[in-house]
KOLTIDO-846727 format. One record per atom (N, C-alpha, C): y, x, z; residue in three letters. Coordinates in steps of 0.05 Angstrom, whole numbers, plus 5000, padded with zeros to 4 digits. Atoms other than C-alpha are relative to their C-alpha. Layout:
BEGIN
YXZALA...
***
This chain:
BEGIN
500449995029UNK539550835546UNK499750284990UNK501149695008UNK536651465509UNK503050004985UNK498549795019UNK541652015475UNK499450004975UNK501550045034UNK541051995404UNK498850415007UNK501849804982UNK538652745423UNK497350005003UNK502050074990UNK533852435465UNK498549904980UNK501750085014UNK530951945419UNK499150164977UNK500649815022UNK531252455357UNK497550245012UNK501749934998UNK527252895403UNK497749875003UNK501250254990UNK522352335426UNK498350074968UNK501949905022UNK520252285356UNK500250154995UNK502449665006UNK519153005333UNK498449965021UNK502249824976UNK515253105394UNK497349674984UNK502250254988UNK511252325375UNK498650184955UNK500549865027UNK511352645297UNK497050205008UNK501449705000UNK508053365315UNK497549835006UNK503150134989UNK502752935360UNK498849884984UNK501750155026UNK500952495300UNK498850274982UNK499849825033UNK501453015241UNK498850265009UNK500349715002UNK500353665285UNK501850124988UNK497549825003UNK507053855253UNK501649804991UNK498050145014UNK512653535218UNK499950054971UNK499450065027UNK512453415148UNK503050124991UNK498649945014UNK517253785107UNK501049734991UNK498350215008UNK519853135077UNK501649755021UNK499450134965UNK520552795148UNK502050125004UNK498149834979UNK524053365177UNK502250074981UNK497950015017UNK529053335114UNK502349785008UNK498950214995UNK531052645138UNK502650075017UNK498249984968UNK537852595179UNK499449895022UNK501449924963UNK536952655256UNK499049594997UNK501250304995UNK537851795257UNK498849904984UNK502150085018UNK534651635199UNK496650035005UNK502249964994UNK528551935219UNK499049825024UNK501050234977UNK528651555289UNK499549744989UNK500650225012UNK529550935251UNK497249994985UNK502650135020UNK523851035204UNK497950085011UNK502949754986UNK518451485248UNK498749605000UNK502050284987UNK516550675282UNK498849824979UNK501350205026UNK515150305208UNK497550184992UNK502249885010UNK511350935185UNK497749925026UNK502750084977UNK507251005253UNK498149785004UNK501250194998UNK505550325260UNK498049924973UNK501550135026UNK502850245180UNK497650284997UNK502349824988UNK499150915190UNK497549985014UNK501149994978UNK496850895256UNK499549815021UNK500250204985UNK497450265283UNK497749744991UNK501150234997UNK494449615287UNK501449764982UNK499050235012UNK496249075231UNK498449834988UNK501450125009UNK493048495194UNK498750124982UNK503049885018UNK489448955148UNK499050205004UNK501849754984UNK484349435163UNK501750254991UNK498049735004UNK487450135159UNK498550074970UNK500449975031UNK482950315090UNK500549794973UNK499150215026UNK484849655053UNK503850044994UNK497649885000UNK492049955071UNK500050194981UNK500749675012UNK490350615040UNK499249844977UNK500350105028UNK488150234979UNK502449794983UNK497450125019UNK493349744968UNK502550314995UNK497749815001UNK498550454977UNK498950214976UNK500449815017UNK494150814932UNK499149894979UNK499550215021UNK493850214877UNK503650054992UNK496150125011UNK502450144883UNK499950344992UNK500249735006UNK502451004878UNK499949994960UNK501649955031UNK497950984814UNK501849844988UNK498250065005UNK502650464789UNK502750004990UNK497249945007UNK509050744802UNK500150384983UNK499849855011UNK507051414779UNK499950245024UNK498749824985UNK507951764843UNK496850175007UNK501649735006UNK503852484845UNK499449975036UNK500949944970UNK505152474922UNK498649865012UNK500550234990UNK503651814942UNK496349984996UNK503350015004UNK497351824909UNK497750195009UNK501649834994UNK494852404931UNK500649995045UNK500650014978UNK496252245007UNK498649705009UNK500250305000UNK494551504998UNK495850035000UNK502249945007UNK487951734962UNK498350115024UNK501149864965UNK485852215026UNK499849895022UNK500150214979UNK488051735074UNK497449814997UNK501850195006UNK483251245044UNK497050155008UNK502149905006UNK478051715041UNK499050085036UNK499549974980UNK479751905116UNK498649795015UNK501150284999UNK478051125128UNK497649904985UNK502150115011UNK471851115097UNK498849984972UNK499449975033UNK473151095024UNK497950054989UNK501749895007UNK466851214986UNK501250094958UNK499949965029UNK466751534912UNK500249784976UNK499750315007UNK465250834888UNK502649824998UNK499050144998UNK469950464914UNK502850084985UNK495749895019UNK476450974894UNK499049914973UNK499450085014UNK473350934834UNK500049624980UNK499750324997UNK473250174828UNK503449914997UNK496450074997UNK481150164852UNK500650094978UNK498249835024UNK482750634800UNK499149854974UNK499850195030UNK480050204742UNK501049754996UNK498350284986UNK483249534780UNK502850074999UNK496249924996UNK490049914796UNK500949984966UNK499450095031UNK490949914712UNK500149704999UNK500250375013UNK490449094712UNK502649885001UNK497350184993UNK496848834740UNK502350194976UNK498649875015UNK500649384698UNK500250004965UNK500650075023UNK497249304638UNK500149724990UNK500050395008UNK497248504634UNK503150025010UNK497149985003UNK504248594658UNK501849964969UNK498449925026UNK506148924591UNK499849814985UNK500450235024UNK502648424549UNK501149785005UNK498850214986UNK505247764581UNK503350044996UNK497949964997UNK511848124591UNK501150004972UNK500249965036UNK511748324507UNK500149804992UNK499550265018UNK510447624491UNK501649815014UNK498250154993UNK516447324521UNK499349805014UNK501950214991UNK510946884559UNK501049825019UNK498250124984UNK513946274588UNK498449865035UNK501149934980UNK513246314663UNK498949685011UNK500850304990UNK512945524680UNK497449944983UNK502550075011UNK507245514633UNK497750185009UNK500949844987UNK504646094659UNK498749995034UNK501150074977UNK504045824729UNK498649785006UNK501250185005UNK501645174707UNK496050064995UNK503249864996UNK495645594677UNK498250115015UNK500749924976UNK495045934740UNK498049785010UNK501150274980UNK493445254773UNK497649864987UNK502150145017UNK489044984725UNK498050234997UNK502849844994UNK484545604730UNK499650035030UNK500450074969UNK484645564809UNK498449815006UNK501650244990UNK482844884806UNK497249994990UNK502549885022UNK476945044751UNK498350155022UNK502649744978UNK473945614800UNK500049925022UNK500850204982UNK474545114856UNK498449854997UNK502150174997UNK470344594835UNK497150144981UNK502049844996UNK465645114801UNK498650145022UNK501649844966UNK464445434877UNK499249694999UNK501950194989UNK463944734903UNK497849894981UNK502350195015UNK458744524842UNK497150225015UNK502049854987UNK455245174869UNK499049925023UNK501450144973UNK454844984935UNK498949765011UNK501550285004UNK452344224917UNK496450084994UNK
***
């Protein structure tokens, strides 16, 4: 079984090889903390998951814009752009990332009652269901 040591070095050394260095906010982390979290970052980064790596970079740089965060958005944004990202499309997210936030408020403001609320959901689902299938008749 590795040394905590060991594993703490393990990742810096798997860090540097990703990043080319360690991140100032990484290398803030304590020694196990960092081991713990290097494998969630890596894998949503750099790995392989059910969504393409730039639809990643867009949902992270939608929640960013969102929460307000200066950093997030500006590595989320790059990342994306890293992945393909065209001028278009950021700006696309960026007039979409306002929707959920903004209909939030209003909904949220009018005390809007949620069982009716999900009811409406369903009844416009079902609506743009049998509008596709009238299309496709």
């Amino acid at each position: 079984m590795a040394t905590h040591e060991t594993a703490y070095d393990e990742t810096i050394t798997e860090i540097e090889d990703a990043f080319g260095m360690v991140p100032g906010y990484l290398d803030a982390l304590p020694d196990q903390e960092l081991v713990n979290e290097w494998p969630n970052l890596k894998r949503f980064l750099f790995g392989e998951t059910t969504l393409e790596p730039k639809v990643r970079e867009f949902v992270g740089l939608a929640m960013a814009a969102a929460i307000g965060c200066e950093y997030c958005r500006h590595f989320h944004r790059e990342a994306a752009r890293l992945h393909g990202a065209t001028d278009a499309e950021l700006s696309e997210l960026a007039f979409l990332a306002s929707y959920t936030p903004r209909y939030s408020a209003l909904i949220q403001a009018q005390d809007y009652d949620l069982e009716v609320f999900y009811d409406e959901v369903e009844q416009i689902g079902a609506h743009l269901q049998d509008q596709a299938a009238a299309a496709d008749d």
